[in-house]
Backbone as CSV, one residue per row, in Angstrom:
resi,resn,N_x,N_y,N_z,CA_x,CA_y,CA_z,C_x,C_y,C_z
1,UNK,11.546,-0.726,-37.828,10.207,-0.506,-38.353,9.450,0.490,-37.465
2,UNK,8.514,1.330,-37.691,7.527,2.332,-37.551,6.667,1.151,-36.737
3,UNK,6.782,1.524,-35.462,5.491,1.264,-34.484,4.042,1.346,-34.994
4,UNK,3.469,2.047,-35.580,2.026,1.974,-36.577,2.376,1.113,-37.584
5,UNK,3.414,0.624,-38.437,3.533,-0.275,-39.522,3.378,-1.597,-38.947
6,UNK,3.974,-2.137,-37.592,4.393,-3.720,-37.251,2.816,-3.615,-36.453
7,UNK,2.051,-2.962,-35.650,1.338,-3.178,-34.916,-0.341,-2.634,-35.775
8,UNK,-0.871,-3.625,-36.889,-2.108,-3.294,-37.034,-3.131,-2.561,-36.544
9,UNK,-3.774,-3.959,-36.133,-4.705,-3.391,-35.221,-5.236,-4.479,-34.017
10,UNK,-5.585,-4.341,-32.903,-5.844,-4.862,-31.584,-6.682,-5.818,-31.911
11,UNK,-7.324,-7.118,-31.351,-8.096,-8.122,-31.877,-8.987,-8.419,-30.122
12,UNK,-9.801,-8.124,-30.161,-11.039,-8.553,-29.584,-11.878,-9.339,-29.615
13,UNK,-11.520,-10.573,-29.220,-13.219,-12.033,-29.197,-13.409,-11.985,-28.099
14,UNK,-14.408,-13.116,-27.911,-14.396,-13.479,-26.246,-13.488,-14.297,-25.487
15,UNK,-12.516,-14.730,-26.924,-11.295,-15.795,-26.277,-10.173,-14.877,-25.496
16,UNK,-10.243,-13.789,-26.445,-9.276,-12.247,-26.190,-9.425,-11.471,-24.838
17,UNK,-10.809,-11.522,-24.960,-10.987,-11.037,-23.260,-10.889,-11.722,-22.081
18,UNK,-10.914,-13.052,-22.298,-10.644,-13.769,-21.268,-9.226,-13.884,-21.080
19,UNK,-8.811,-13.933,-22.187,-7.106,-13.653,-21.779,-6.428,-12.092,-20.923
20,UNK,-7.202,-11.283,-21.490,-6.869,-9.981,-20.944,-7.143,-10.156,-19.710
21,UNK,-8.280,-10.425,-18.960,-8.597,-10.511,-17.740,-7.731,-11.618,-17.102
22,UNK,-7.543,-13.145,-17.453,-6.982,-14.360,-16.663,-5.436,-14.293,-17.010
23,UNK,-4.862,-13.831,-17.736,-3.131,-14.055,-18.215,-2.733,-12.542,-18.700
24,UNK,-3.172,-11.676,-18.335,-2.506,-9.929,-18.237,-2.386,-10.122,-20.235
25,UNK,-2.925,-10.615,-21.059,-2.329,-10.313,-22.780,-3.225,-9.773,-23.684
26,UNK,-2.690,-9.215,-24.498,-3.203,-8.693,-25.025,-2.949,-9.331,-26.573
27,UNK,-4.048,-9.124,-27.641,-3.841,-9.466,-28.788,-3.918,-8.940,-30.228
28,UNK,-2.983,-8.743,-31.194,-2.852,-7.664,-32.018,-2.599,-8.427,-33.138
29,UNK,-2.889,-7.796,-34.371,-2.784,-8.524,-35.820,-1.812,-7.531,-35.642
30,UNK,-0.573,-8.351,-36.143,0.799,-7.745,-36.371,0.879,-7.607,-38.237
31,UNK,2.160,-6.977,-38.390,2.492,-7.025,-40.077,3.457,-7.976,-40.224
32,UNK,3.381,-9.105,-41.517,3.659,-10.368,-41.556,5.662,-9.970,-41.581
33,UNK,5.805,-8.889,-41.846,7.375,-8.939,-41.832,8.050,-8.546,-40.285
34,UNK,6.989,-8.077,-39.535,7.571,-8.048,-38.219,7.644,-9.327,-37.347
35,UNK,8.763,-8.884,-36.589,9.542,-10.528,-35.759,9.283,-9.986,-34.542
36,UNK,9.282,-11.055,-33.492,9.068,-10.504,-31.692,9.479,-9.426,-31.295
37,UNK,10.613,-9.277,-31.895,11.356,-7.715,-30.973,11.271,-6.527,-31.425
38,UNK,10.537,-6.786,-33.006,10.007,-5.707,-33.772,8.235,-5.248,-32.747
39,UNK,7.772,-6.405,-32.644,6.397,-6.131,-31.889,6.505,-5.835,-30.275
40,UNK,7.567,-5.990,-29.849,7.289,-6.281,-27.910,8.185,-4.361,-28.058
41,UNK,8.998,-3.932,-29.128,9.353,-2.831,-29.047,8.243,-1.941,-29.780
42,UNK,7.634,-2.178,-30.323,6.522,-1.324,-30.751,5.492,-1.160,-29.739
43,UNK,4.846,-2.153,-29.217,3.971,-2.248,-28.052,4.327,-1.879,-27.090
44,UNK,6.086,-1.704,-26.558,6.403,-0.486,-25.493,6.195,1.158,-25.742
45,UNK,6.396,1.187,-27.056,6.526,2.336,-27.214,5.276,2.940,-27.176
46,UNK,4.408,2.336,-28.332,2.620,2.971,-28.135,1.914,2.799,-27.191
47,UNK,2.007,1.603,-26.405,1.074,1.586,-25.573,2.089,1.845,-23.508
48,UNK,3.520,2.193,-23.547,3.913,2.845,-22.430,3.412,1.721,-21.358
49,UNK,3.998,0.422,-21.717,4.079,-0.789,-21.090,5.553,-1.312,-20.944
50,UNK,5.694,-2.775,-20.515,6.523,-3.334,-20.520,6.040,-4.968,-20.782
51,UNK,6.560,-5.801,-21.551,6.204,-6.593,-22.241,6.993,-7.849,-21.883
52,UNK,6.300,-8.852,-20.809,7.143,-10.060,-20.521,7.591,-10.907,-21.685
53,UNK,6.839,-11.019,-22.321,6.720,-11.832,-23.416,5.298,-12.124,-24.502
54,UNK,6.016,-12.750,-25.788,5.422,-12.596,-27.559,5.230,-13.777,-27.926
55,UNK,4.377,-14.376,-28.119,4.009,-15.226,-29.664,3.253,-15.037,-30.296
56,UNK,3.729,-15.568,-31.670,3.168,-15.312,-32.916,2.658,-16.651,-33.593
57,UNK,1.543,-16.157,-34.303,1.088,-17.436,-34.799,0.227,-16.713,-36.478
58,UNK,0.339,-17.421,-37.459,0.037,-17.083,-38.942,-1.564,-18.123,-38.488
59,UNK,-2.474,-17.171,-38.987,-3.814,-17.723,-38.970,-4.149,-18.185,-40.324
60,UNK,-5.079,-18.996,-40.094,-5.449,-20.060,-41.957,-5.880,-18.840,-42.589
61,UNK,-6.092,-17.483,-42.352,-6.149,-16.571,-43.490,-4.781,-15.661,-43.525
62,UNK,-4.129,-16.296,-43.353,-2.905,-15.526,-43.729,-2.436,-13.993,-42.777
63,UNK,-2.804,-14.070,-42.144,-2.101,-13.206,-41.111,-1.531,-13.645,-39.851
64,UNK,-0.921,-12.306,-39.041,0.025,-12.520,-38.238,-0.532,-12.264,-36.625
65,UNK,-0.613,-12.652,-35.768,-1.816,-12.771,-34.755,-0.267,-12.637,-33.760
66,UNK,-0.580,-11.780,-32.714,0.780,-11.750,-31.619,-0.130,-11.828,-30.540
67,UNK,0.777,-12.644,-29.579,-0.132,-12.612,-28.173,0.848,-11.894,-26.919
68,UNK,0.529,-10.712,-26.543,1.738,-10.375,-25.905,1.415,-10.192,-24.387
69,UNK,2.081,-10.848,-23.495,2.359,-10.986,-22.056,2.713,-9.750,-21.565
70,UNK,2.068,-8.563,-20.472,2.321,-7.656,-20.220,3.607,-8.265,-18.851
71,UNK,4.570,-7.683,-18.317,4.872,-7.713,-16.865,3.895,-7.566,-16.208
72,UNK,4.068,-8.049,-14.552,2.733,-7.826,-13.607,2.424,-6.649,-13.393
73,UNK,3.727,-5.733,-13.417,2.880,-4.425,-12.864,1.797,-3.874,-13.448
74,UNK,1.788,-4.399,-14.925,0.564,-3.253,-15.850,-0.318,-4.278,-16.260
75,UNK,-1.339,-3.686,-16.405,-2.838,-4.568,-16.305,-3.462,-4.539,-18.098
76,UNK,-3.382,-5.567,-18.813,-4.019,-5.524,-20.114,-5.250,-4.803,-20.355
77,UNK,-6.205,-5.057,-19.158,-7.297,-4.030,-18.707,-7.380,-3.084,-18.976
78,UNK,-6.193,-2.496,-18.412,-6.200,-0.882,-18.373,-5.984,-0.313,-19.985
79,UNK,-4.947,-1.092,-20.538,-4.758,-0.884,-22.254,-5.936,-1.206,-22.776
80,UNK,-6.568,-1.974,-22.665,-7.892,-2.412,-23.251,-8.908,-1.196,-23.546
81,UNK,-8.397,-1.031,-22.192,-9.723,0.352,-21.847,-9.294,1.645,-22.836
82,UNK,-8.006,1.685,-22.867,-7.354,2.866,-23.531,-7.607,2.841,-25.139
83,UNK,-7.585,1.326,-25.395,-7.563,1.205,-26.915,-9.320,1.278,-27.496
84,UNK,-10.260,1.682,-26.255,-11.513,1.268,-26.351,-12.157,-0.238,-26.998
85,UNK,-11.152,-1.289,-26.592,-11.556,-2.704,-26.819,-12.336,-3.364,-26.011
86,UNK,-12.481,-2.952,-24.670,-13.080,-3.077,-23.578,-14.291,-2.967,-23.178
């Protein structure tokens, strides 16, 4: 799959930022036919990370919500800032 097809768009609350800041993750409405390795390889590629780890969870409106674990070296922060979510 096309990296712009599996990876929507970035999701920002205040639950989101506290994660970015306390657990390095970041959070993205994925496309309901993409699976973990479709998203942790898309999110290397666009955003020029490395990705400890993915979950996914289907929200009561029907979408696909990914929570993805950067490795330590790279800071969700810094993507944050890049994606202007920040």
């Amino acid at each position: 799959m096309d990296p712009h097809e599996v990876i929507l768009y970035p999701l920002m609350t205040e639950s989101a930022s506290l994660m970015v800041e306390k657990d390095n993750k970041l959070i993205f409405i994925v496309s309901l036919k993409a699976g973990k390795s479709d998203i942790k390889e898309a999110v290397e590629k666009l955003y020029e990370v490395k990705v400890a780890k993915t979950t996914l969870l289907i929200t009561p409106q029907g979408q696909k919500k990914a929570f993805v674990k950067l490795m330590p070296e790279y800071k969700a922060s810094d993507v944050a800032i890049k994606l202007g979510i920040l």
